[in-house]
PQR file with spaces between the fields and no chain letter, atoms N, CA, C, O and H, PARSE charges and radii, in Angstrom:
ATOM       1  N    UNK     1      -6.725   26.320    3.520 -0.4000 1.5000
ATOM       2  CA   UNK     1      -6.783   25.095    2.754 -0.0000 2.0000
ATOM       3  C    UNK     1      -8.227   24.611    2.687  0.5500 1.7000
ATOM       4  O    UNK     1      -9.040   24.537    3.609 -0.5500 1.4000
ATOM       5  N    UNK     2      -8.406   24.228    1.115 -0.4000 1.5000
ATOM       6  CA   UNK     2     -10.375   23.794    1.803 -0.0000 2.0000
ATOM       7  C    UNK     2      -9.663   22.104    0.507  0.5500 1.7000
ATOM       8  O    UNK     2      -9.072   22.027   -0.570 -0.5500 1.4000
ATOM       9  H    UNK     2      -7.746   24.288    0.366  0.4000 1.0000
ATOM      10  N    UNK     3     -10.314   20.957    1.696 -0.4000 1.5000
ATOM      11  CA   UNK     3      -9.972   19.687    1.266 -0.0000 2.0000
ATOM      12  C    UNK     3     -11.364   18.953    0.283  0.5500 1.7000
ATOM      13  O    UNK     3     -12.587   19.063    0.203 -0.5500 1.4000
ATOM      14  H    UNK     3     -10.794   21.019    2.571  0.4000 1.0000
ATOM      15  N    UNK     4     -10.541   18.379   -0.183 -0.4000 1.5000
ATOM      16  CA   UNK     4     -11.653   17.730   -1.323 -0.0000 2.0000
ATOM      17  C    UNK     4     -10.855   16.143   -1.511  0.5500 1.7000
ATOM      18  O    UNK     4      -9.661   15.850   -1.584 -0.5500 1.4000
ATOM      19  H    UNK     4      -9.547   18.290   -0.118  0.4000 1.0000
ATOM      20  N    UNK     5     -11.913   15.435   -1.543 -0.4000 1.5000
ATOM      21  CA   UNK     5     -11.855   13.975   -1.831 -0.0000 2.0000
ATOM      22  C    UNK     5     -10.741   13.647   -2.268  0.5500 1.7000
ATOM      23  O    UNK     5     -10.387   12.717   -1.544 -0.5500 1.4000
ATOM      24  H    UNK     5     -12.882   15.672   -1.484  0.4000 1.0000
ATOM      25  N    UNK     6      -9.731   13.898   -3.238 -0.4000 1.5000
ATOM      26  CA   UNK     6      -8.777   13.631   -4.097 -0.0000 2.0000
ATOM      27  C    UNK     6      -7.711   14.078   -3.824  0.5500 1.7000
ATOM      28  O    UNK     6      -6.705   14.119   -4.533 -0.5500 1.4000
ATOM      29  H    UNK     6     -10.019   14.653   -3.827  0.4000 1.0000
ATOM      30  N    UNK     7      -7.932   14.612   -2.294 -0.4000 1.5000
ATOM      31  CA   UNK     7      -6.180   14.745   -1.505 -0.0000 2.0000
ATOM      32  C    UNK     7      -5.664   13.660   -1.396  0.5500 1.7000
ATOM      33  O    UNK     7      -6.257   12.660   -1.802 -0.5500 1.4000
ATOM      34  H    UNK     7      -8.749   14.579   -1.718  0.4000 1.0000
ATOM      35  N    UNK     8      -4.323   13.577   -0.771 -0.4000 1.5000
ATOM      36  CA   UNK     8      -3.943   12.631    0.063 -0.0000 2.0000
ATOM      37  C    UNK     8      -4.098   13.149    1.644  0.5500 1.7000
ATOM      38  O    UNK     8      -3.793   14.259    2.081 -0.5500 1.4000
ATOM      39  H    UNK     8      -3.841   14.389   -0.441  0.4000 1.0000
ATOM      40  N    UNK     9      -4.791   11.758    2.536 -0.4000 1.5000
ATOM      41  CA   UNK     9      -4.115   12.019    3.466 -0.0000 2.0000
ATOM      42  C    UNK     9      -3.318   12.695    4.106  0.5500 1.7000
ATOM      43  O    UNK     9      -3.679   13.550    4.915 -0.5500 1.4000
ATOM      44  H    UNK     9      -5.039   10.856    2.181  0.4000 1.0000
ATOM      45  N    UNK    10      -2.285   12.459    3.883 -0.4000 1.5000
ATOM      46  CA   UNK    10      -0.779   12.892    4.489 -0.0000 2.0000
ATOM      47  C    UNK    10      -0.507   14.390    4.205  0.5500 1.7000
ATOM      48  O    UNK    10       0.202   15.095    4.924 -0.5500 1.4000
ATOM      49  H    UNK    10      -1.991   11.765    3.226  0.4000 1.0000
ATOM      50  N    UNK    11      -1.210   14.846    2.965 -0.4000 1.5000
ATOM      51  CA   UNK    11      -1.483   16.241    2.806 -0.0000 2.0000
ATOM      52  C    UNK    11      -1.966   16.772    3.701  0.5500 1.7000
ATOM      53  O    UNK    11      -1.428   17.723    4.268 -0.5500 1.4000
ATOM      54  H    UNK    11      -1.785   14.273    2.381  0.4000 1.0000
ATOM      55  N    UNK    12      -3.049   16.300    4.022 -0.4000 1.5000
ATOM      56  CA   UNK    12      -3.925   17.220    4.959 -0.0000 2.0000
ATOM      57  C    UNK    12      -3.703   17.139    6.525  0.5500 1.7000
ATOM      58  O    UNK    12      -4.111   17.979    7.326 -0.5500 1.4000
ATOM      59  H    UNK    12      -3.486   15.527    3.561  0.4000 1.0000
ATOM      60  N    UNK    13      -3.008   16.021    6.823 -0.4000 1.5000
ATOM      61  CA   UNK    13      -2.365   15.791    8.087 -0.0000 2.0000
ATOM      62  C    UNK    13      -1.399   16.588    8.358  0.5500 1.7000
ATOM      63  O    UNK    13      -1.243   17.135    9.450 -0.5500 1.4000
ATOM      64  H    UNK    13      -2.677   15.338    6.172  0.4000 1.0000
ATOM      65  N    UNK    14      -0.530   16.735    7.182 -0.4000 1.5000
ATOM      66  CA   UNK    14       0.668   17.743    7.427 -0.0000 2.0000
ATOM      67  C    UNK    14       0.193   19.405    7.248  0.5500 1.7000
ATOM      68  O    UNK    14       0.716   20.170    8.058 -0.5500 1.4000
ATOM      69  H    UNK    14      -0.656   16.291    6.295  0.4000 1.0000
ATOM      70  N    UNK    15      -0.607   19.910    6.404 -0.4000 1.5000
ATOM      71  CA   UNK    15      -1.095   21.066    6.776 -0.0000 2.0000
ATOM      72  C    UNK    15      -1.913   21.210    7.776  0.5500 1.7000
ATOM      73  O    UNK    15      -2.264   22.370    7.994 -0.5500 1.4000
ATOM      74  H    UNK    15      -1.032   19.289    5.746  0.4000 1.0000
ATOM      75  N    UNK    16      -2.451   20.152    8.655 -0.4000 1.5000
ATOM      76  CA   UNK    16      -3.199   20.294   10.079 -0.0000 2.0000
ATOM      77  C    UNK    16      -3.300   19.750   10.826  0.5500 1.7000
ATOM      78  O    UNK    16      -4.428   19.554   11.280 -0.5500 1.4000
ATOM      79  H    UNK    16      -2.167   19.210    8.478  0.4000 1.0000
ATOM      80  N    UNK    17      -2.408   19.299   11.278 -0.4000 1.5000
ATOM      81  CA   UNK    17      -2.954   17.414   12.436 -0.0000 2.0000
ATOM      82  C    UNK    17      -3.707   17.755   13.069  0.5500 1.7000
ATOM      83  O    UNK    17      -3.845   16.880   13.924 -0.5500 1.4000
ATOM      84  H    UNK    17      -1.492   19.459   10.909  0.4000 1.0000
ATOM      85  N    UNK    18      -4.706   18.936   13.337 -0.4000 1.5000
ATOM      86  CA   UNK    18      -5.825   18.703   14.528 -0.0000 2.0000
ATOM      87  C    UNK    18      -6.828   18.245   13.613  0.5500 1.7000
ATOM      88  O    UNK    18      -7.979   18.210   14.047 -0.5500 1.4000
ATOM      89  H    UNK    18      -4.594   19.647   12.643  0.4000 1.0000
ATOM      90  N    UNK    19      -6.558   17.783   12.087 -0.4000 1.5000
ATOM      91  CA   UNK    19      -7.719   16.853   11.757 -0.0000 2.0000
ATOM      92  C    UNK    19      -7.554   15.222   11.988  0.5500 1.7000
ATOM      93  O    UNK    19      -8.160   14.293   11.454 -0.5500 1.4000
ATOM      94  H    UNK    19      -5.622   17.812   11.734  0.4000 1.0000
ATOM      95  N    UNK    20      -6.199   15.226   13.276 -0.4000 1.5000
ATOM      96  CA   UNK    20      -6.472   13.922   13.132 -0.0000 2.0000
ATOM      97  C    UNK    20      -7.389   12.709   13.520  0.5500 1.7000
ATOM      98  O    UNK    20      -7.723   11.618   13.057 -0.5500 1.4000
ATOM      99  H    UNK    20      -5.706   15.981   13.709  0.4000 1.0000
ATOM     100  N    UNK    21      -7.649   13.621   14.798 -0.4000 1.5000
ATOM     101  CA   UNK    21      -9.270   12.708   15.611 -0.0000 2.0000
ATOM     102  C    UNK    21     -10.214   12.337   14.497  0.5500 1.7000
ATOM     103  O    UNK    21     -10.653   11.188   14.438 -0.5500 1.4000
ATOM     104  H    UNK    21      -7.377   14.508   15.174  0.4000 1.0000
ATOM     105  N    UNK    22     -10.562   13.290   13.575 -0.4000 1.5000
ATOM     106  CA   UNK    22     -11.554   13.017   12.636 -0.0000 2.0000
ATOM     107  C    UNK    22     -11.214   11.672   11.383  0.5500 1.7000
ATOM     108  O    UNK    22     -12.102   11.140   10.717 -0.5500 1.4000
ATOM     109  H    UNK    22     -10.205   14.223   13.624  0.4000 1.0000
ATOM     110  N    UNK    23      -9.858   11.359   11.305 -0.4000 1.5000
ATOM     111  CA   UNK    23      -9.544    9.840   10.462 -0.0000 2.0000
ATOM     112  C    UNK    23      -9.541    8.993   11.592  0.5500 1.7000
ATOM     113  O    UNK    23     -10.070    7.896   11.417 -0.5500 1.4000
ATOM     114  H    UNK    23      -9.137   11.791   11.846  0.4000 1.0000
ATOM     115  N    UNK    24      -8.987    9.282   12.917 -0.4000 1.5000
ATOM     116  CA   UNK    24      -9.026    8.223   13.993 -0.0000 2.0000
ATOM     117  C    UNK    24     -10.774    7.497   14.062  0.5500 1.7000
ATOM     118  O    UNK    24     -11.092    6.309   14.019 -0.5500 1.4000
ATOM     119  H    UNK    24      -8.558   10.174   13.059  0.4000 1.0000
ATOM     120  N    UNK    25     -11.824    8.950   14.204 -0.4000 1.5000
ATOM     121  CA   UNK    25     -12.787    8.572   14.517 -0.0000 2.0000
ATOM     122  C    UNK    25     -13.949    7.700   13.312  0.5500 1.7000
ATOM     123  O    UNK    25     -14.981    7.082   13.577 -0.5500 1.4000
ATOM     124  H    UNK    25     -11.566    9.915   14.239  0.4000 1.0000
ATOM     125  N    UNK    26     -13.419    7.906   12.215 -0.4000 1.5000
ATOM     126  CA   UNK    26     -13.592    6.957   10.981 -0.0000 2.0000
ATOM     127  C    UNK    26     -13.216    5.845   11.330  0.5500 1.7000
ATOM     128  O    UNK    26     -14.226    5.155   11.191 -0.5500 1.4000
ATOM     129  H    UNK    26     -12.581    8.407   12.000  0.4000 1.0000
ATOM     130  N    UNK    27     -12.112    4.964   11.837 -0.4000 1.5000
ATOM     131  CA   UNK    27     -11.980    3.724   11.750 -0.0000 2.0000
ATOM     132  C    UNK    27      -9.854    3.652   11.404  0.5500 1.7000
ATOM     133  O    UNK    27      -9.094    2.687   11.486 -0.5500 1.4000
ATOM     134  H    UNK    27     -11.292    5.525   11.950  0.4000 1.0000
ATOM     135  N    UNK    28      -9.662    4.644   11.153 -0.4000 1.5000
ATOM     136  CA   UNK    28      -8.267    5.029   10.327 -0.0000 2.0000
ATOM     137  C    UNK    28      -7.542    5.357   12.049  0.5500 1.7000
ATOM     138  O    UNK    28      -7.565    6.296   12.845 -0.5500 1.4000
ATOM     139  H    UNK    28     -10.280    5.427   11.086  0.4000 1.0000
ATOM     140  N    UNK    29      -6.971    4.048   12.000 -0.4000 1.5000
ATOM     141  CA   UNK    29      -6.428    4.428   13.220 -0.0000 2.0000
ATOM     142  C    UNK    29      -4.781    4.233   13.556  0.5500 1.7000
ATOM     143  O    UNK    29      -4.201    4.111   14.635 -0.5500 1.4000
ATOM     144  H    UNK    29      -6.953    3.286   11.354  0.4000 1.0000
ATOM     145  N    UNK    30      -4.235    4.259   12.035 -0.4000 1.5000
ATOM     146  CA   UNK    30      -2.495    3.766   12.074 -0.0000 2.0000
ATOM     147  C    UNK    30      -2.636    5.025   10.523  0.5500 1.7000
ATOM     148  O    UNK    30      -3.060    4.794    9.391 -0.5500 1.4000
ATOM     149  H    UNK    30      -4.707    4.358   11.159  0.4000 1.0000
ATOM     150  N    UNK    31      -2.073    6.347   11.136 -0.4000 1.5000
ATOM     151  CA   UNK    31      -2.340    7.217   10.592 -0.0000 2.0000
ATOM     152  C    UNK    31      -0.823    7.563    9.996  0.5500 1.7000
ATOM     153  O    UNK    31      -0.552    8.091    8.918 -0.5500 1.4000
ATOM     154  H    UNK    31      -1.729    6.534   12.056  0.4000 1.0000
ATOM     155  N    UNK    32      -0.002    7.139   10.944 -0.4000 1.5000
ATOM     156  CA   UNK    32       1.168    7.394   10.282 -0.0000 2.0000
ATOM     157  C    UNK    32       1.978    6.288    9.767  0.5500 1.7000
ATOM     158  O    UNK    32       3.177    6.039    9.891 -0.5500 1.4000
ATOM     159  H    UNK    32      -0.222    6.710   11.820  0.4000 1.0000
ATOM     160  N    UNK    33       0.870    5.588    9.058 -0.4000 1.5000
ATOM     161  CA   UNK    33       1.578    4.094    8.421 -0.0000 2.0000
ATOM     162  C    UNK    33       1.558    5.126    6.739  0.5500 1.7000
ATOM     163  O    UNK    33       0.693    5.932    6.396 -0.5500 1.4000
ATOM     164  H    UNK    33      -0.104    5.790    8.957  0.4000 1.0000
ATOM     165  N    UNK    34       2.778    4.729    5.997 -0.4000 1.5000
ATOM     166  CA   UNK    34       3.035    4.835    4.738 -0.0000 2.0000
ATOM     167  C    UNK    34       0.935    4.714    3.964  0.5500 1.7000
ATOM     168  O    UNK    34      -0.054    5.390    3.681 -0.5500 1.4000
ATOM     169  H    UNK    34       3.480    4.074    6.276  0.4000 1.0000
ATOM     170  N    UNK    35       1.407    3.520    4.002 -0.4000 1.5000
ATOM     171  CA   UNK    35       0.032    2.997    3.103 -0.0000 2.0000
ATOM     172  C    UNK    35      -1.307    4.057    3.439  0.5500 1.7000
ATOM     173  O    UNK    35      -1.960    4.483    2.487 -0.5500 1.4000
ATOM     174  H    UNK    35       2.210    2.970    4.232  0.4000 1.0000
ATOM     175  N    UNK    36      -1.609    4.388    4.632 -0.4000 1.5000
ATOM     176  CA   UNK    36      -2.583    5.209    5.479 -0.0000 2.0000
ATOM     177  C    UNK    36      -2.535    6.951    4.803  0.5500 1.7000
ATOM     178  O    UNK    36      -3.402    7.796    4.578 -0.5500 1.4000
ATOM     179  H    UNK    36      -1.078    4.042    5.406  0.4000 1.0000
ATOM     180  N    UNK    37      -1.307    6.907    4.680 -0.4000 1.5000
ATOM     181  CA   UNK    37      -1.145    8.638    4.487 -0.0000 2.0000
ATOM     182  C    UNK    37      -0.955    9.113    2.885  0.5500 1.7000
ATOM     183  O    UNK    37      -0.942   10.250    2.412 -0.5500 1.4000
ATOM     184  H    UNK    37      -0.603    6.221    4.863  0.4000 1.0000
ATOM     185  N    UNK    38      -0.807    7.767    2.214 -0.4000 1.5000
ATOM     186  CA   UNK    38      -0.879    7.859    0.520 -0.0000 2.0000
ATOM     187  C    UNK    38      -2.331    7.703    0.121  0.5500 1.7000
ATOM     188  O    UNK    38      -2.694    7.955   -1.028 -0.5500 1.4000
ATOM     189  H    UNK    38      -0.817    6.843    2.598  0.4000 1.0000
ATOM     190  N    UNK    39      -3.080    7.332    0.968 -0.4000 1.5000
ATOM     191  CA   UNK    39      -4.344    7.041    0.144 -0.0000 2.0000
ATOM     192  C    UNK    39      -5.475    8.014    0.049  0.5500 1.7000
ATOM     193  O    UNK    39      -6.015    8.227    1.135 -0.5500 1.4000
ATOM     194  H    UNK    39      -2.785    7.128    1.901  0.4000 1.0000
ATOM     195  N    UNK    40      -5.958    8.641   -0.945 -0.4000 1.5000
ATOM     196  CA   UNK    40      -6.727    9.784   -1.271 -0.0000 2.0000
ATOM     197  C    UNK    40      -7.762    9.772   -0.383  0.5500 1.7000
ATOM     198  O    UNK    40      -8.133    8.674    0.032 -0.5500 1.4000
ATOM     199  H    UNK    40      -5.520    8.468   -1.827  0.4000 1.0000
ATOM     200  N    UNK    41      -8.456   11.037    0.099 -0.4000 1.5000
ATOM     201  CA   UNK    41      -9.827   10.732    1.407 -0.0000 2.0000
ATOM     202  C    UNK    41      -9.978    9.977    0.452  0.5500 1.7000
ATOM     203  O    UNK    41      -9.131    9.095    0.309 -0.5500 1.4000
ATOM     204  H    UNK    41      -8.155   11.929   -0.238  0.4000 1.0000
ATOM     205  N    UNK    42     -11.266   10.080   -0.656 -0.4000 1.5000
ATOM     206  CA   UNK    42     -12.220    9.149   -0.713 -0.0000 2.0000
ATOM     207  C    UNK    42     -12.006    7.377   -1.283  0.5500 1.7000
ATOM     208  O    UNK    42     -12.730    6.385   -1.369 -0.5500 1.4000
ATOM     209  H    UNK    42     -11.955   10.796   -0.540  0.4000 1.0000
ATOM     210  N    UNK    43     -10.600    7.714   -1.573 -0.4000 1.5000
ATOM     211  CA   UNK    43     -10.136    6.014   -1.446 -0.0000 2.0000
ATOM     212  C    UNK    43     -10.263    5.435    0.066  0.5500 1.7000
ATOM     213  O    UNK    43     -10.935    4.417    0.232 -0.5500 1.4000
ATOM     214  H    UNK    43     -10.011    8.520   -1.503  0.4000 1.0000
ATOM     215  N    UNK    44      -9.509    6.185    1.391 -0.4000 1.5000
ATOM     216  CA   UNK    44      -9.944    5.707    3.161 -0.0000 2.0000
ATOM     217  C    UNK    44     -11.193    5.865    3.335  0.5500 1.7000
ATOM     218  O    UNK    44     -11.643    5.108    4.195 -0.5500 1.4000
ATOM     219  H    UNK    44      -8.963    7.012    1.256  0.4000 1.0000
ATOM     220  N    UNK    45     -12.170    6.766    2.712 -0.4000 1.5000
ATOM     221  CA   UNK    45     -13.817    6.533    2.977 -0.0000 2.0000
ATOM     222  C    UNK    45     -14.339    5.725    2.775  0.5500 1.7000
ATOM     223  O    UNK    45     -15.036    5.133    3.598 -0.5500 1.4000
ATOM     224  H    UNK    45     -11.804    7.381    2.013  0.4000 1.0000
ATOM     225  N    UNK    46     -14.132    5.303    1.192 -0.4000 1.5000
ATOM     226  CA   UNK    46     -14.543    4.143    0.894 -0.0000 2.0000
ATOM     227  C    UNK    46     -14.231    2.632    1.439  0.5500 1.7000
ATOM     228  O    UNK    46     -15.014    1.683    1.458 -0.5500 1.4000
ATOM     229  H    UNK    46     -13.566    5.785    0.523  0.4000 1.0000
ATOM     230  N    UNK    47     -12.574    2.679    1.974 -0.4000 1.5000
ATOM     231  CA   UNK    47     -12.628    1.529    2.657 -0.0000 2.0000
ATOM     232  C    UNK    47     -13.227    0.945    4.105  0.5500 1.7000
ATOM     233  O    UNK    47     -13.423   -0.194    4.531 -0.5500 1.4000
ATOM     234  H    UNK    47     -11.938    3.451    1.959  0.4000 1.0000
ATOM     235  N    UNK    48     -13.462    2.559    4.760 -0.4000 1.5000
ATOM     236  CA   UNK    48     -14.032    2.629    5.995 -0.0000 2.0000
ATOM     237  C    UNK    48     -15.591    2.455    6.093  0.5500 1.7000
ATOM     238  O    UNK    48     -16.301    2.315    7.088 -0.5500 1.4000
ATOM     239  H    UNK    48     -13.303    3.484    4.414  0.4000 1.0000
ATOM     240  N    UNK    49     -15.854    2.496    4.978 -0.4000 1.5000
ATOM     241  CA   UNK    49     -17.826    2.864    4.969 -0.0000 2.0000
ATOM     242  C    UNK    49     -18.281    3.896    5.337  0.5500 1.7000
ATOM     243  O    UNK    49     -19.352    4.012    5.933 -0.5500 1.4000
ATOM     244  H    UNK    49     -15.277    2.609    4.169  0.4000 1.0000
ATOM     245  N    UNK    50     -17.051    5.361    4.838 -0.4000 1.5000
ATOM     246  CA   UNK    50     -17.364    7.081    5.594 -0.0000 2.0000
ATOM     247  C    UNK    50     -17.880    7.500    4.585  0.5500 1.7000
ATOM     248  O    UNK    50     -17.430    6.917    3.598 -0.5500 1.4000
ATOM     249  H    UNK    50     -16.181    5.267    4.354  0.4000 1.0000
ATOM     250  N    UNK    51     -18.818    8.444    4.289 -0.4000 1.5000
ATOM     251  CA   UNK    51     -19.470    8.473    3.041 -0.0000 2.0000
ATOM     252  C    UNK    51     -18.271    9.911    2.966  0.5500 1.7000
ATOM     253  O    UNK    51     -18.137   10.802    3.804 -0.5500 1.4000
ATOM     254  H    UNK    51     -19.183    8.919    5.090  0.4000 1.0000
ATOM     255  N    UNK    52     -17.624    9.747    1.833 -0.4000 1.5000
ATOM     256  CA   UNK    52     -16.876   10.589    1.178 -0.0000 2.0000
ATOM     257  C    UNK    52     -16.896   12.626    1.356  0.5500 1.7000
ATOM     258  O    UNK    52     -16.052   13.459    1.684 -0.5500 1.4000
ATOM     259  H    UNK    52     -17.733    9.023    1.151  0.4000 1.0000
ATOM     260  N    UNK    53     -18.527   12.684    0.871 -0.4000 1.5000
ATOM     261  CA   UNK    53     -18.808   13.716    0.978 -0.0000 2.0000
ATOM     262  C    UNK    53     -18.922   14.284    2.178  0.5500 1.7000
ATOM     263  O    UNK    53     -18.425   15.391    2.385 -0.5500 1.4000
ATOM     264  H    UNK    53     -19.213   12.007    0.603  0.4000 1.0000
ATOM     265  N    UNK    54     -19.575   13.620    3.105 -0.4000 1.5000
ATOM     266  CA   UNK    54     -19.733   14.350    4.576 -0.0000 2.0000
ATOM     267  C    UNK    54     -18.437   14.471    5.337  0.5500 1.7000
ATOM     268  O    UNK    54     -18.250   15.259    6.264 -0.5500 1.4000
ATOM     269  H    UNK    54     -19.979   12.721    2.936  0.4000 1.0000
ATOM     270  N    UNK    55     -17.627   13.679    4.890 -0.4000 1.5000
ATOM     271  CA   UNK    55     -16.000   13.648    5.612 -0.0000 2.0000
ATOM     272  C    UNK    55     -15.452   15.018    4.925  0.5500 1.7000
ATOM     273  O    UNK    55     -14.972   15.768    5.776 -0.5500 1.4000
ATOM     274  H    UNK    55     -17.779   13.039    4.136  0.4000 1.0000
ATOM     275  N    UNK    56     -15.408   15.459    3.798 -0.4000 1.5000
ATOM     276  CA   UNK    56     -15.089   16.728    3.413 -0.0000 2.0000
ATOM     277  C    UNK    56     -15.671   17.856    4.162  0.5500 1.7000
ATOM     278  O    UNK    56     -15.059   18.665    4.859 -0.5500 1.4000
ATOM     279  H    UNK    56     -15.797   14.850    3.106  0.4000 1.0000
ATOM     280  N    UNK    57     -16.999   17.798    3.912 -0.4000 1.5000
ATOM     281  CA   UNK    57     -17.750   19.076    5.013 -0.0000 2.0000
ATOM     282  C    UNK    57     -17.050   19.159    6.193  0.5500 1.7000
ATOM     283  O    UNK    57     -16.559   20.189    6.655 -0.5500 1.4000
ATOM     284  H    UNK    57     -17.497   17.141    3.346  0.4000 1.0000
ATOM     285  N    UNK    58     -17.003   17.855    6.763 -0.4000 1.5000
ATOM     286  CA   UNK    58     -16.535   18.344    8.178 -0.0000 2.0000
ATOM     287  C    UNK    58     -15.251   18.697    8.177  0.5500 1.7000
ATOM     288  O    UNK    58     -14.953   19.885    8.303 -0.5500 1.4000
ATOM     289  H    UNK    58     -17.402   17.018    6.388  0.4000 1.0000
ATOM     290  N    UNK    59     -14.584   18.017    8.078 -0.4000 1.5000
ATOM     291  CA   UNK    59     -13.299   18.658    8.043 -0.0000 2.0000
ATOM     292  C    UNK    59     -13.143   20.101    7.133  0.5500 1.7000
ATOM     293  O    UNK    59     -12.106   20.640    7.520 -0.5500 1.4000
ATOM     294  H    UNK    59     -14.826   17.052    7.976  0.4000 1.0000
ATOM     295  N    UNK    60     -13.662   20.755    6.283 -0.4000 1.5000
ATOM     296  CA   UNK    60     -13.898   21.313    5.767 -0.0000 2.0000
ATOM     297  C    UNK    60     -14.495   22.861    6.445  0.5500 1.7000
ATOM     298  O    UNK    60     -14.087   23.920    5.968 -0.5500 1.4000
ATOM     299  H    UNK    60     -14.504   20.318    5.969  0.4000 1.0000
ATOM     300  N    UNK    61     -15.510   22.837    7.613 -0.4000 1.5000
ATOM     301  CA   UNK    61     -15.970   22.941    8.771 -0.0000 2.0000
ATOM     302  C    UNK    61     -15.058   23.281    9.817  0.5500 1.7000
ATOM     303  O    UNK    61     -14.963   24.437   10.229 -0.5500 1.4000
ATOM     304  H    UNK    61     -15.842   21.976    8.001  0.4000 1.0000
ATOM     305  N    UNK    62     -14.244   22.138   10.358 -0.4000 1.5000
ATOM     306  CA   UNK    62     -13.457   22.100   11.467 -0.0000 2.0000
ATOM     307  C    UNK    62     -12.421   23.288   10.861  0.5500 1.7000
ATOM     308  O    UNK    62     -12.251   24.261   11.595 -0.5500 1.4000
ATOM     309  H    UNK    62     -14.321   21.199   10.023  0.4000 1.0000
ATOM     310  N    UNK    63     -11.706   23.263    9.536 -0.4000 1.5000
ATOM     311  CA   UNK    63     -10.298   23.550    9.130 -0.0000 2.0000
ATOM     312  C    UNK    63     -10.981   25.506    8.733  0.5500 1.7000
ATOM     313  O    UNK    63     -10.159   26.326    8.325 -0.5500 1.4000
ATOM     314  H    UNK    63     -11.845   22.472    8.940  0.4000 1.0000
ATOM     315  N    UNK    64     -12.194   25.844    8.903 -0.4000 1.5000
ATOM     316  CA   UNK    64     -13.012   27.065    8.967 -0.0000 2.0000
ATOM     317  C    UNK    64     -12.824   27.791   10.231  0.5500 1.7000
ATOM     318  O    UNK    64     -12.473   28.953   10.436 -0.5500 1.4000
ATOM     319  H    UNK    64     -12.861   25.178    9.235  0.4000 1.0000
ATOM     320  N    UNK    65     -13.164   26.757   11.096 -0.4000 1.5000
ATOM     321  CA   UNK    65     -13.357   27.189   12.389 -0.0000 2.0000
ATOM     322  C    UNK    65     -11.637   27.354   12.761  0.5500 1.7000
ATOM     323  O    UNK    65     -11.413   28.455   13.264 -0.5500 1.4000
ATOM     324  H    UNK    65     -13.449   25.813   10.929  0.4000 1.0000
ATOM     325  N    UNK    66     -10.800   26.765   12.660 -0.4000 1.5000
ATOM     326  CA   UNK    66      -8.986   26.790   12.700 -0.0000 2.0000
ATOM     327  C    UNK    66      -8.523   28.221   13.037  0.5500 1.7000
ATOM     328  O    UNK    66      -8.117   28.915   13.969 -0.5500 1.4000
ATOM     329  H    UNK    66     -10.981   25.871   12.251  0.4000 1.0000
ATOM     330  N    UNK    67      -8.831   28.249   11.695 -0.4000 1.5000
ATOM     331  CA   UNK    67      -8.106   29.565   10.984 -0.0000 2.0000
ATOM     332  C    UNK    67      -8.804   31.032   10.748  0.5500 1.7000
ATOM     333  O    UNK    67      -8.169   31.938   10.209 -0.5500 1.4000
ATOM     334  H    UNK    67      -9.160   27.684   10.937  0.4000 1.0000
């Protein structure tokens, strides 16, 4: 899976929860609230102040190193 801004959440949680430290460590810390897991990364980046792009790399990165 390689993630890009315009997932949901809940997508990428469910194809990997070991990315979850990485929304915890953003500020996203009620991960399995409805509202939390519908909202596209760069809609939770933007509300967090995560700059969009670097949240992809890494996880992007991490989900490399996985598999």
């Amino acid at each position: 899976m390689v993630v890009t801004k315009n997932m949901v959440i809940g997508e990428i949680l469910d194809a990997d929860s070991s990315t979850a430290p990485f929304f915890i460590q953003m500020g996203m810390h009620c991960l399995g609230c409805p509202a939390s897991r519908g909202e596209s990364l760069e809609e939770a980046c933007a509300v967090h102040g995560v700059d969009a792009d670097e949240m992809v790399e890494v996880l992007n990165q991490h989900l490399a190193k996985q598999h």
